[in-house]
C-alpha positions as CSV (number, residue, x, y, z in Angstrom):
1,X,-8.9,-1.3,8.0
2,X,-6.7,-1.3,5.1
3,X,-7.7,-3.6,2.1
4,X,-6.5,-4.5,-1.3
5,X,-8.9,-5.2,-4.3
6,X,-9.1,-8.5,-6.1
7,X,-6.7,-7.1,-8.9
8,X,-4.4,-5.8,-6.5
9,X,-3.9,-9.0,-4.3
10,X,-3.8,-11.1,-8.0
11,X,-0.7,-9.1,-8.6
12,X,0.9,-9.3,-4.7
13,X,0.9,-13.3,-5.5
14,X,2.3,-12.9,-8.8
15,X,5.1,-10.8,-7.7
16,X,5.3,-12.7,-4.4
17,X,5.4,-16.0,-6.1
18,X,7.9,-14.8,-9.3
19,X,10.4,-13.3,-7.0
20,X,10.4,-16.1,-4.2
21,X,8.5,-14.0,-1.3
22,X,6.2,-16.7,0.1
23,X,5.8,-16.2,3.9
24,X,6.3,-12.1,3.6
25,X,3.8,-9.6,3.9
26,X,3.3,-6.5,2.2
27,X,4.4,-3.4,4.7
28,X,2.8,0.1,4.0
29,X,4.0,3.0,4.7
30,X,3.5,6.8,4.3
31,X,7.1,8.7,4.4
32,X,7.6,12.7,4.0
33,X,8.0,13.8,0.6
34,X,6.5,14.4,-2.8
35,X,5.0,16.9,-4.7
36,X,2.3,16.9,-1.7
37,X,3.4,16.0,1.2
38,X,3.4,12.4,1.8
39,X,4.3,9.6,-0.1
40,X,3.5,5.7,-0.2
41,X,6.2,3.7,0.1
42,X,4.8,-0.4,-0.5
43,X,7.2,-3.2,0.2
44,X,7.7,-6.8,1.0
45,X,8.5,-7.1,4.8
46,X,9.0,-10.4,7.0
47,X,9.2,-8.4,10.2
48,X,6.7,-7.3,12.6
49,X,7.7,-5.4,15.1
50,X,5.0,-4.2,18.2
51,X,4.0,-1.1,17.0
52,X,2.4,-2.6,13.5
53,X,-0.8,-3.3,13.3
54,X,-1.8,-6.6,10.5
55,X,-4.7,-6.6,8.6
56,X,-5.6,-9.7,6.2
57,X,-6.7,-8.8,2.6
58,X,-7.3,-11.8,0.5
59,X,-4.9,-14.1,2.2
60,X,-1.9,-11.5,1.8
61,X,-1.0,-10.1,5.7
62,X,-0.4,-6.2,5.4
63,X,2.2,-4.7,8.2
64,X,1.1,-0.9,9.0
65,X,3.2,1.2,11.4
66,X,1.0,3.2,14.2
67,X,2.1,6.5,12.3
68,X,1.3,5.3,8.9
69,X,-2.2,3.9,10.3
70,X,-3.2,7.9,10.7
71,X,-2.7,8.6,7.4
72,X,-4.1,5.4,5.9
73,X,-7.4,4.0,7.7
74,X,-9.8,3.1,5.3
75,X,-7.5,3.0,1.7
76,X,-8.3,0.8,-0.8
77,X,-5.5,-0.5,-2.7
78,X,-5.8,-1.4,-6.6
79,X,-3.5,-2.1,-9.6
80,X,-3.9,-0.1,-12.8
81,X,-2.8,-0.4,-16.3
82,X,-3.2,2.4,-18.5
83,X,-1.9,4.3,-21.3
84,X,0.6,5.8,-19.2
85,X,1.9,2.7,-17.3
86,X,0.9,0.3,-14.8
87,X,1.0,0.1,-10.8
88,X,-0.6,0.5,-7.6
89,X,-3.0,3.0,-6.5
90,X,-4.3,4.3,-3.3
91,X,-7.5,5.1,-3.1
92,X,-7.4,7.3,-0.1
93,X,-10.5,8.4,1.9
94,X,-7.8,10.9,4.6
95,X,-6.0,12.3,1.7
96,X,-7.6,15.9,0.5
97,X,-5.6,16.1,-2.7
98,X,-3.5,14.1,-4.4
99,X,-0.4,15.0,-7.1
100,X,-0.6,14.0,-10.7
101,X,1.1,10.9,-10.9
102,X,-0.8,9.4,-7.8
103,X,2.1,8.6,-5.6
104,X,1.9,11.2,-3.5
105,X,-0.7,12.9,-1.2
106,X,-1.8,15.6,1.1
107,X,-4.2,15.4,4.4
């Protein structure tokens, strides 16, 4: 399962609802790259194909790929805002390190 906190889902619906995204979900995915491996990649999708699996998290429906699913079973999404920006972070129970910046992982 693959949930987003209260924050997190506040800011989906803002960003849903200021860019005209009603109806889309929010696709995850983890692609090759980074400083560590893998990277997130987080998206607004409308298409859901038969290898996704959907989770609901606070009304918002979240599109996972069976690949991505490895990599991502259990994460907790958030939304920051700190000194050094704002954005979304992954807190990852596969991942065994993480880069600097957040947006990238190992597992």
């Amino acid at each position: 399962m693959i949930t987003l906190t209260e924050k997190a889902s506040e800011k989906v619906k803002e960003i849903q609802s200021a860019e005209g995204l009603h109806g889309q979900g929010l696709r995850l995915r983890v692609i090759g790259g980074g400083c560590s491996g893998f990277t997130y990649d987080l998206f607004f999708d409308d298409e859901v194909t038969d290898m996704d699996e959907t989770f609901d998290s606070s009304g918002i429906p979240l599109y996972v790929d069976q690949m991505s699913l490895t990599y991502l079973s259990g994460t907790e999404i958030d939304y920051v805002e700190g000194l050094y920006g704002a954005g979304f972070k992954f807190n990852n129970p596969v991942a065994k390190s993480t880069c600097g910046c957040g947006s990238s992982f190992s597992a």
